[in-house]
N, CA, C and O of each residue as an XYZ file, in Angstrom:
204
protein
N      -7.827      2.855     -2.720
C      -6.775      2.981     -1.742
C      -6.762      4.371     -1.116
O      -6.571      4.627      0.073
N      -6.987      5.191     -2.069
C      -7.091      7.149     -1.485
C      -7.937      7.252     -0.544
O      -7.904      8.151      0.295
N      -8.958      6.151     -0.598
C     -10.441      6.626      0.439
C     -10.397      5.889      1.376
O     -11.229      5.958      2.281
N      -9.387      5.000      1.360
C      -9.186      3.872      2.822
C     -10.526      2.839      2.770
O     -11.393      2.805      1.896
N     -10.446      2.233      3.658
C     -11.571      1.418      4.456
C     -11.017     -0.253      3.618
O     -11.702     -1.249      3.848
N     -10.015     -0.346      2.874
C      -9.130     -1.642      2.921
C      -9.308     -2.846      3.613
O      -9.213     -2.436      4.770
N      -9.462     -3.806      3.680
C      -9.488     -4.629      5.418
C      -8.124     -5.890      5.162
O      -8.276     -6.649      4.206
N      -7.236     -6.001      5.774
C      -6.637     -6.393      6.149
C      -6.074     -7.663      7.386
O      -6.751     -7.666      8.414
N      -5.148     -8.487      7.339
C      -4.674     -9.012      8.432
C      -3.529     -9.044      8.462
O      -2.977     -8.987      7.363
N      -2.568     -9.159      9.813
C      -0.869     -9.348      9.731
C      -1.004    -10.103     10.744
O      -2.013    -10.425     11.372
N      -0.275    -10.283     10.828
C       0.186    -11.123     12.420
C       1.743    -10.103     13.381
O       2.755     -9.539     12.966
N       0.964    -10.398     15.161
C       1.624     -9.568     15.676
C       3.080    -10.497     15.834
O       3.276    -11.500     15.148
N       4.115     -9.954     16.916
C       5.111    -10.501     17.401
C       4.919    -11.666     17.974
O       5.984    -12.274     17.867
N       3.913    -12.506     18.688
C       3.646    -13.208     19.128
C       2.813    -14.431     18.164
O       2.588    -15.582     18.537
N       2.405    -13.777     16.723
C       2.479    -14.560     15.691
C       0.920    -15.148     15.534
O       0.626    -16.168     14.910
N      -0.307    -13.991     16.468
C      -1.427    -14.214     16.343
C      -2.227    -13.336     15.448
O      -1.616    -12.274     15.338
N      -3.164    -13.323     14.866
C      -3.481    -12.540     13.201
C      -4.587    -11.824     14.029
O      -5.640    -12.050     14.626
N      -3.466    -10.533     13.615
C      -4.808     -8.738     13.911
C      -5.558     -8.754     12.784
O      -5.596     -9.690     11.986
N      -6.180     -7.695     12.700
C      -6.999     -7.223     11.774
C      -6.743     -5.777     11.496
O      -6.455     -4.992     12.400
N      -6.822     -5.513     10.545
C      -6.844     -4.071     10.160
C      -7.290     -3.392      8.782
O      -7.173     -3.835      7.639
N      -7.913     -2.016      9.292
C      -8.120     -1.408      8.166
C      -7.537      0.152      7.861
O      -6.992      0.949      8.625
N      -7.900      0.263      6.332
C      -6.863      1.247      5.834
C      -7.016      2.754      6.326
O      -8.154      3.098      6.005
N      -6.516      3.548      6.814
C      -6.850      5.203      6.691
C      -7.016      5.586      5.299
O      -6.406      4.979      4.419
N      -7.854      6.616      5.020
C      -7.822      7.865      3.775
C      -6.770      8.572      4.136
O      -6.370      8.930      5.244
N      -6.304      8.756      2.893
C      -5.316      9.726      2.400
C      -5.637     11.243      2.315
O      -6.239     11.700      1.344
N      -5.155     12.140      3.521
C      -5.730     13.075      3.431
C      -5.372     14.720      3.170
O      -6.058     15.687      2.838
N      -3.403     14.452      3.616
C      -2.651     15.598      2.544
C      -2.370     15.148      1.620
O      -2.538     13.966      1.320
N      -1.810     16.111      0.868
C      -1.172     15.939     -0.212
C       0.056     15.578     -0.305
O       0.465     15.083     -1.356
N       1.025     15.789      0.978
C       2.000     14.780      0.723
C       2.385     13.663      0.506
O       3.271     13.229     -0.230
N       1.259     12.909      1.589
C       0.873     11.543      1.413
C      -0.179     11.122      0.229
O      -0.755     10.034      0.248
N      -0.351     11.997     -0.697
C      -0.883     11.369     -1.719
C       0.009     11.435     -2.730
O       0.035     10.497     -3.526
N       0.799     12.411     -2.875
C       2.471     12.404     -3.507
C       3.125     10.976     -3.630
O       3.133     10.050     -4.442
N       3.739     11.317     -2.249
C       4.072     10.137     -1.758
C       3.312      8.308     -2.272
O       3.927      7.279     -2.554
N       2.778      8.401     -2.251
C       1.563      7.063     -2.212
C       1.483      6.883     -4.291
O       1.406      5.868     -4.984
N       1.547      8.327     -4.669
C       1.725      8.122     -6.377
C       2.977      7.654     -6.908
O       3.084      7.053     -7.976
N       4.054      7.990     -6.021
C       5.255      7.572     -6.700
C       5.592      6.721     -6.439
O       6.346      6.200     -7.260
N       5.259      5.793     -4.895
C       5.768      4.415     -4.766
C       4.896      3.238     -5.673
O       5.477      2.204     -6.002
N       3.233      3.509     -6.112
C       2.781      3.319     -6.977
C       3.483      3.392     -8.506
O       2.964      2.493     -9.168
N       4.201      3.927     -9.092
C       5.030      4.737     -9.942
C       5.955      3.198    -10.634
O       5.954      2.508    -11.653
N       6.853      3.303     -8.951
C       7.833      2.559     -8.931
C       7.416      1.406     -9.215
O       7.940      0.796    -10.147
N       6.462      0.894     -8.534
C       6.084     -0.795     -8.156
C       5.531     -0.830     -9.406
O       5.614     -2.008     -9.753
N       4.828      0.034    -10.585
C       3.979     -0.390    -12.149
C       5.743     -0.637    -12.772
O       6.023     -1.650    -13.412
N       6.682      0.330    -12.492
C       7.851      0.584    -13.550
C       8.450     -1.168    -13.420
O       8.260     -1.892    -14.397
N       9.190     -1.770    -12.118
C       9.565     -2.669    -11.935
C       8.958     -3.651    -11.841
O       9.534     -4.669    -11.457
N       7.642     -3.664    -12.151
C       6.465     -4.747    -13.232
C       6.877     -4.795    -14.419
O       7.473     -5.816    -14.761
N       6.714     -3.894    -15.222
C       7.344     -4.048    -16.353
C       8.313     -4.014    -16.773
O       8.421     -4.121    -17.995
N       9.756     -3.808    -15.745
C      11.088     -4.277    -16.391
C      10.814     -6.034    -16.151
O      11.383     -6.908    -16.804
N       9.784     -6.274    -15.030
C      10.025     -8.308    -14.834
C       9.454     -8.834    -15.927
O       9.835     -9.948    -16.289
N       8.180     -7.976    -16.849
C       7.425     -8.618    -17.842
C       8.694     -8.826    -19.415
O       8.752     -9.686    -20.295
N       9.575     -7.511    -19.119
C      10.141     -7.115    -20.439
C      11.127     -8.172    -20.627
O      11.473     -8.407    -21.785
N      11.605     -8.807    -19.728
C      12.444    -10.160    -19.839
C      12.174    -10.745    -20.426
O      12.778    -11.809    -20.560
């Protein structure tokens, strides 16, 4: 995910499927950033497993 090149699809407003791929991560804020929402999303995995 840090080094990009991901490939992707969404669909626009009109509800036809783009394509896309990922950027590299290239300050450090955004790799901050990118560790802790990572962080979050492992923590509230395992409060759904601990049920």
């Amino acid at each position: 995910m840090i080094r990009g090149g991901l490939n992707g699809q969404r669909r626009n407003g009109e509800g036809r499927v783009r394509r896309s791929q990922t950027r590299a991560i290239n300050g450090i804020d955004q790799n901050v950033t990118l560790n802790r929402a990572l962080w979050t999303l492992a923590e509230g995995m395992l409060r759904l497993k601990t049920r």
